[in-house]
Each structure stands twice: as structure tokens, then as C-alpha cells.
C-alpha positions as CSV (number, residue, x, y, z in Angstrom):
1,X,33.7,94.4,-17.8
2,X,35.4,92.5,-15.3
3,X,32.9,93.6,-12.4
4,X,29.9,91.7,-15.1
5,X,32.1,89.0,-15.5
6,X,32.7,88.2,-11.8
7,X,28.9,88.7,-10.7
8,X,28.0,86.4,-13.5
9,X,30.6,83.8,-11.8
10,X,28.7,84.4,-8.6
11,X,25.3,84.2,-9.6
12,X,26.5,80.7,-11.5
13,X,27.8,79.2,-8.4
14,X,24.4,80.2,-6.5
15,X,22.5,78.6,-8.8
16,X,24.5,75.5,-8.8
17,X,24.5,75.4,-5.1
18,X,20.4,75.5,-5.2
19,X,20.3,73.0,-7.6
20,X,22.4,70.4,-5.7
21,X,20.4,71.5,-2.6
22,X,17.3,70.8,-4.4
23,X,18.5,67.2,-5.6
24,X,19.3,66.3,-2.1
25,X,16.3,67.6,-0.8
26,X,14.4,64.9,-3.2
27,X,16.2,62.0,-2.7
28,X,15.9,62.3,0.8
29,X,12.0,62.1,0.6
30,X,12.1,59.7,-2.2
31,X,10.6,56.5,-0.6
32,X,12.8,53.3,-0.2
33,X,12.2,50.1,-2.8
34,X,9.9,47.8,-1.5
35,X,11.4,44.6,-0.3
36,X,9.9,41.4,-2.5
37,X,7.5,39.3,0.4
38,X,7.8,36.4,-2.2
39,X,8.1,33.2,0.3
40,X,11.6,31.3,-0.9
41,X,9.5,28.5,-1.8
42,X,7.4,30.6,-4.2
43,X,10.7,31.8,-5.9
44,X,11.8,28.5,-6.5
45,X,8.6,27.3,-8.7
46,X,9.3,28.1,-12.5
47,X,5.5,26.6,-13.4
48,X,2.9,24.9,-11.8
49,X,0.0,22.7,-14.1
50,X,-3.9,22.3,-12.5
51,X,-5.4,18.6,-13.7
52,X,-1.9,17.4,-14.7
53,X,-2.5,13.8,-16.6
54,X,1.4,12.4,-17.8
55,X,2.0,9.4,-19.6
56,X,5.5,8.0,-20.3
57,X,6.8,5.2,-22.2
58,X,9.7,3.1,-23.0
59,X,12.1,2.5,-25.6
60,X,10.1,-0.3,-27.6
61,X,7.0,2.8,-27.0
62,X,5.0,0.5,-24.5
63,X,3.4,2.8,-22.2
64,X,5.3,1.8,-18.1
65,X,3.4,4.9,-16.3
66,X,0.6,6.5,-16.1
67,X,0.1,9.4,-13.4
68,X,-2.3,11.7,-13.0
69,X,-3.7,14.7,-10.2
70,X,-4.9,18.1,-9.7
71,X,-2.0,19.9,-9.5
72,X,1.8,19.3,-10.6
73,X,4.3,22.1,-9.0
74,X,7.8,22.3,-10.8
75,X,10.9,22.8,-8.8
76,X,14.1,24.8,-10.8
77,X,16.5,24.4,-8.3
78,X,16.0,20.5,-7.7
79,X,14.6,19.7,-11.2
80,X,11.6,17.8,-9.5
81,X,7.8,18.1,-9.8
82,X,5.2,17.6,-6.7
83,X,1.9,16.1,-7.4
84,X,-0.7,16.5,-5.0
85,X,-2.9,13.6,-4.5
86,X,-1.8,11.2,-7.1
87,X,-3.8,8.1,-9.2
88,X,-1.3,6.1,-10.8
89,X,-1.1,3.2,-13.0
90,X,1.5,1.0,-14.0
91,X,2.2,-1.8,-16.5
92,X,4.6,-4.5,-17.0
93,X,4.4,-7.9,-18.1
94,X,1.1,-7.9,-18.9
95,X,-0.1,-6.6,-15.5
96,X,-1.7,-3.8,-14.1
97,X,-1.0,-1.9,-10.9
98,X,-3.3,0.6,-9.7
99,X,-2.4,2.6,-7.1
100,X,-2.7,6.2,-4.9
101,X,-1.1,8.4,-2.1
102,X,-0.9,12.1,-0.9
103,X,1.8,13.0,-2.6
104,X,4.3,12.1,-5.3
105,X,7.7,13.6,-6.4
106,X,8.8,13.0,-10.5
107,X,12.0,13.6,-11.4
108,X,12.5,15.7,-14.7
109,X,13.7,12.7,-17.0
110,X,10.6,10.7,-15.0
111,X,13.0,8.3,-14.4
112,X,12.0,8.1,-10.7
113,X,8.4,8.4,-9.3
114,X,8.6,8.7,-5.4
115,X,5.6,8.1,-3.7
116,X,4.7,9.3,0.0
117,X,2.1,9.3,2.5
118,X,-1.1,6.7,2.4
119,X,0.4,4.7,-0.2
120,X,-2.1,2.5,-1.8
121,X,-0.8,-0.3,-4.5
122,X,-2.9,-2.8,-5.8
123,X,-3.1,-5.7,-8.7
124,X,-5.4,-8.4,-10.1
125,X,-3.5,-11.7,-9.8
126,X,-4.8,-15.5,-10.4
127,X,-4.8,-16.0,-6.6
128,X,-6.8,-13.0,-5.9
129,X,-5.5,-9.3,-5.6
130,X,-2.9,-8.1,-4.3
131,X,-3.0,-5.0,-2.0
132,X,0.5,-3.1,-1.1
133,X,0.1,-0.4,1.4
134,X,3.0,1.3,3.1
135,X,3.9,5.4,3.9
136,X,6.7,5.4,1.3
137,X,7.3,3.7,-2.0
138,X,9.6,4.3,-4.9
139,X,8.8,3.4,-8.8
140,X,12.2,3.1,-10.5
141,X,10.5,2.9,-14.3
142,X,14.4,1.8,-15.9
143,X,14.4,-1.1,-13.5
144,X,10.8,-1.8,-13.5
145,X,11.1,-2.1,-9.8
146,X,9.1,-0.8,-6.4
147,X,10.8,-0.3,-3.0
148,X,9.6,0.6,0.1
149,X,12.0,1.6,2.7
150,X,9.9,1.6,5.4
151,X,7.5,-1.0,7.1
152,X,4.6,-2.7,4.4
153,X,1.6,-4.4,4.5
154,X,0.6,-7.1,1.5
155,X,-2.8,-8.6,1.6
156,X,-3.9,-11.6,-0.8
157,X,-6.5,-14.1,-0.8
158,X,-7.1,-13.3,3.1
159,X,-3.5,-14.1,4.0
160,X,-0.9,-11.1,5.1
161,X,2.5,-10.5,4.8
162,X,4.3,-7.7,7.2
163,X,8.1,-6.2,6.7
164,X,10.6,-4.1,7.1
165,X,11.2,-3.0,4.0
166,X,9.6,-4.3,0.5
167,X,10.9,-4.8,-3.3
168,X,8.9,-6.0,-6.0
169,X,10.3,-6.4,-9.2
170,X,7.4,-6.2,-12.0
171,X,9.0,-7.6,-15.0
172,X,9.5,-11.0,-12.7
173,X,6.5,-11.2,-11.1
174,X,8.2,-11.9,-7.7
175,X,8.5,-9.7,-4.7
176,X,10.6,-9.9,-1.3
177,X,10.0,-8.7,1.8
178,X,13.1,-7.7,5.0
179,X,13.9,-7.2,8.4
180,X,11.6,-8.7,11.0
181,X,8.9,-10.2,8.6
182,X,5.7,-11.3,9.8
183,X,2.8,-13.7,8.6
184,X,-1.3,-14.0,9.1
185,X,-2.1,-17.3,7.1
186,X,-5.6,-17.9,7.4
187,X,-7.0,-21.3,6.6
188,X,-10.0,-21.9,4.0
189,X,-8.9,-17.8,3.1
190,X,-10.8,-18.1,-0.4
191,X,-13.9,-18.8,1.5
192,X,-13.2,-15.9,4.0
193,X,-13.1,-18.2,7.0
194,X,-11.0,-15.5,8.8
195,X,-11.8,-16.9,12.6
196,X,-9.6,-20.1,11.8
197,X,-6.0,-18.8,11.5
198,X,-2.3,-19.2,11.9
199,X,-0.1,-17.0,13.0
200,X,3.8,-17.4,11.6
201,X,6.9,-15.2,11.9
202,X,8.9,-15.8,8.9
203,X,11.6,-14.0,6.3
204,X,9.3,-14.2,3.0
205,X,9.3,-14.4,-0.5
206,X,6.2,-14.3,-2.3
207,X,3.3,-13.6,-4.4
């Protein structure tokens, strides 16, 4: 009896010994997890929107921004969306400003619309329109305000206006140009009598 009992011991521990030589044997040629080739930037979109069209309003439900382009990419880690090639429009006191560039960044709460590259800005005024263009521009819809940070170009009538820097306040009509401001006032400019001009350097208001 005891002879069956110890051979049964035996063949016990064999058997467990050739399974646990088996398990290692197959994790051994089990093939490693696949790394994710996701690009950072990829992991960092939560949605993205083809033919985006937004329209946002204010408290009394008058309608301040109207952006559209062909694709809108959300950001989750800095809560901001990237348009690519924006048409925009905006209104405030009674005017309209059309405008364009390469790209645009919206915050969530589209309290902030930053506009970059080939920035294009223009309105119908009684002295003729008014062209913005600059590389960088910020809409600030609370404040009903634009700035541009960087060097700006306004055209009017014929007549241009170059600066530093440029803020134009909407709901008062009036805009303001900085830091080493520059002047082409053209004589008879209605007419387009362009040949007869003046040149003057000069810190600027105007419209």
C-alpha cells in the first residue's frame, strides 16, 4: 500500500513538472503586444467635423459670429478647435465684416476666435470699404473687439494706413493703429487718381 501511495506521489510531481514546462514553453513563443503607432497628435483629437458651419450669439440672441470651413478638429487636452481655411462673418452695430484666413483656433466657450495666416478682413463703410489684412488677428466676441499683434495693412477709399499692431473696436466704430505707423494719402482717391499722392508718417486713428 505504501509502495502505490509513493509512486502515485511521484507520478503527481512528474506531471506537474511537465505542465509547468509546457506553460513556459508557450509564453516564451507567445508574441509581444504591439506598440500603438498612433502619432501624439492623433491621440489628442476626441472628434473632428467635415463642412463645419457654427453660428453663435449673444445674450439679447443677436447673432455676433458666423464661421464656417471644411473641417473643424477638436483638441481634449487644450479644449480648442482648428478650422482649416475659415469664411467668417461678423456683426455689430449694424455692420458687417467679412473676412478669411488659413487657419482659425475657437476656444470651447467660442469666447475667443484666433485667426492666423493670410488674414483677410473687410467691411462696407460710407467712405468706401474697408480692407484689414495682417498674418494674425484675434476676435474677442465679449468685447466685440479685433487685435492684431503683428504688423497691418488698412486700405479705404485709395488711402492706406500701416502699423505695428491694430485694434478695432466694433461696437464704436473706431479703430487705432501702434508702433511705427505709416500713411499713403492719395489725392482725388475716390476718382482713383493714384499717380498724385502724399506720403506721411503718422501715429493714427481712424476709419
Amino acid at each position: 500500500m505504501r509502495r502505490r501511495t509513493g509512486a502515485l506521489r511521484a507520478l503527481l510531481a512528474l506531471a506537474a513538472l511537465a505542465l509547468l514546462a509546457v506553460v513556459n514553453w508557450w509564453l516564451l513563443r507567445s508574441p509581444a503586444p504591439v506598440p500603438s503607432m498612433a502619432r501624439p497628435d492623433q491621440q489628442r483629437i476626441d472628434y473632428a467635423l467635415a463642412d463645419f458651419h457654427g453660428r453663435f450669439f449673444n445674450q439679447d440672441g443677436g447673432l455676433t459670429l458666423d464661421v464656417r470651413g471644411p473641417s473643424l478638429r477638436h483638441d481634449a487636452r487644450t479644449r480648442t478647435a482648428e478650422i482649416d481655411n475659415p469664411r467668417f462673418v461678423l456683426t455689430a452695430a449694424g455692420n458687417t465684416w467679412q473676412g478669411a484666413s488659413e487657419r482659425a483656433h475657437i476656444e470651447r466657450d467660442a469666447d475667443q476666435l484666433v485667426l492666423v495666416g493670410n488674414v483677410e478682413l473687410s467691411s462696407p463703410q460710407a467712405r468706401g470699404l474697408l480692407q484689414v489684412t495682417t498674418e494674425h488677428l484675434v476676435f474677442k466676441r465679449e468685447l466685440q473687439q479685433l487685435h492684431a499683434p503683428v504688423p497691418a495693412r488698412i486700405e479705404q477709399g485709395g488711402n492706406e494706413l500701416m502699423g505695428g499692431t491694430l485694434t478695432i473696436w466694433l461696437n464704436d466704430e473706431r479703430l487705432e493703429l501702434g508702433n511705427d505707423v505709416h500713411a499713403i494719402l492719395r489725392d482725388d482717391a475716390g476718382a482713383g487718381n493714384s499717380e498724385s499722392g502724399k506720403r506721411a508718417d503718422r501715429a493714427g486713428h481712424g476709419r
